[in-house]
C-alpha positions as CSV (number, residue, x, y, z in Angstrom):
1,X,46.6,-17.6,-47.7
2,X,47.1,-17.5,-51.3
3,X,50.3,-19.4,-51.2
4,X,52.0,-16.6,-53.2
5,X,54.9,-14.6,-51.2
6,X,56.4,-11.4,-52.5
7,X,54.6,-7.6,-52.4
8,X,52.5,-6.9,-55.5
9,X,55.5,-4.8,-56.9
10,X,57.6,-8.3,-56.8
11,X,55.7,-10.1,-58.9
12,X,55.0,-6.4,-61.2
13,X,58.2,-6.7,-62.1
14,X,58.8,-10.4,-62.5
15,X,55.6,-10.8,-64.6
16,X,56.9,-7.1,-66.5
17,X,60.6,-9.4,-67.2
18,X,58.8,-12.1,-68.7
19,X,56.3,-9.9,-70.8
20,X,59.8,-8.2,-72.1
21,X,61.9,-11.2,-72.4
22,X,58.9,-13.0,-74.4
23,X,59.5,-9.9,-77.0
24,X,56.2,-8.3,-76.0
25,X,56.9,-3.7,-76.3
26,X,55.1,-3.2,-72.8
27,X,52.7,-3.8,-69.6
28,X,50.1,-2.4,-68.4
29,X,50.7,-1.9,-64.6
30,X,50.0,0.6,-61.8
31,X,51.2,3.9,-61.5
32,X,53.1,3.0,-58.3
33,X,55.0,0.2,-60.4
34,X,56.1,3.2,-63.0
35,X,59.2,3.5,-61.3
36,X,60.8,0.2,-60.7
37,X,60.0,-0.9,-63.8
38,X,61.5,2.0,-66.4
39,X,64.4,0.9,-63.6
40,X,64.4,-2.6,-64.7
41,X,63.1,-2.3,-68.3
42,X,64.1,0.8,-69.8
43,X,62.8,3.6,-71.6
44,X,62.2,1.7,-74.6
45,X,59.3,-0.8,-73.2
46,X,55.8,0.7,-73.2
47,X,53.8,1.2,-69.4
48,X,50.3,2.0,-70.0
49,X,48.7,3.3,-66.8
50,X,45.0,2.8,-65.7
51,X,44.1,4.4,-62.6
52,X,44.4,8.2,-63.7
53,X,42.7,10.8,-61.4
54,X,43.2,14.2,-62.1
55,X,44.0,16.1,-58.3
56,X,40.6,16.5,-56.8
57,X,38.5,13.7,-58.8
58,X,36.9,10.8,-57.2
59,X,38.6,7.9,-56.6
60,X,36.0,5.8,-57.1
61,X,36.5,1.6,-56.4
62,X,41.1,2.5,-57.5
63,X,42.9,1.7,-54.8
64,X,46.2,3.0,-56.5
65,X,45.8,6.0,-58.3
66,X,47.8,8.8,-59.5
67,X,47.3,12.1,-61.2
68,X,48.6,12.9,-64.8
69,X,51.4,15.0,-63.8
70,X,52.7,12.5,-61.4
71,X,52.3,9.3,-63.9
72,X,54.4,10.9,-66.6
73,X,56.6,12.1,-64.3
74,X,57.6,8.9,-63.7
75,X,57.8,8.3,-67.2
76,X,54.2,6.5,-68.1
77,X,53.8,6.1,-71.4
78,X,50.0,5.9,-71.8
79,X,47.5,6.9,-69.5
80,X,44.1,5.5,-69.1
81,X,42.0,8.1,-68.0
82,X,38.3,6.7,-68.3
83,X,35.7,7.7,-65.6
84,X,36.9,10.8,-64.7
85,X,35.7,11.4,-68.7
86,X,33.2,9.4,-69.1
87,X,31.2,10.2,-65.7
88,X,31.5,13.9,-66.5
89,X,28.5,16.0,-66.6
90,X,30.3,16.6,-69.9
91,X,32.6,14.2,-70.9
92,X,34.0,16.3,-73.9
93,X,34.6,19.5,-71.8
94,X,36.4,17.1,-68.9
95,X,38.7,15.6,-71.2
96,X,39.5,18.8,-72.8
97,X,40.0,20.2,-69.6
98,X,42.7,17.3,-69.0
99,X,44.1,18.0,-72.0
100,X,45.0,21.6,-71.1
101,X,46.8,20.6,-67.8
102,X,48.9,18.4,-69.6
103,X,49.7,21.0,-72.6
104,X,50.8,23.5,-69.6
């Protein structure tokens, strides 16, 4: 027992409150915390989003993942989309490729 009670997405968003009541622009936090905290924070306060997969990539050691399409969706700010680049046979053609889907 780690003596800490709440889900993950309780303390998200109470760590997320004090980040933006301490004057800082943003978090980075999950994909799955997108939601509740544009909810609590507003459009205004940056989310920048590890965990990227685009559909069909490996997930690799992320537990909580989410494709592009879905993270902005939400209303993700940034996305951090690193090995599904950088383990590419060819990283430039992969991010390209990315790059497209989002343009559509």
């Amino acid at each position: 027992d780690t003596g800490v009670s709440g889900t993950p997405s309780d303390h998200v968003r109470r760590l997320a409150g004090l980040a933006a009541s301490s004057g800082l622009d943003g978090v980075v936090c999950s994909a799955h915390e997108i939601e509740v905290l544009r909810r609590d924070l507003g459009k205004e306060f940056k989310l920048v989003v590890p965990g990227i997969r685009p559909a069909g990539s490996d997930i690799a050691d992320q537990k909580r993942i989410m494709t592009p399409a879905e993270a902005l969706a939400l209303g993700a700010d940034i996305l951090v989309i690193g090995r599904p680049i950088t383990g590419a046979g060819d990283p430039r053609a992969a991010a390209e490729e990315i790059g497209r889907f989002l343009a559509a």
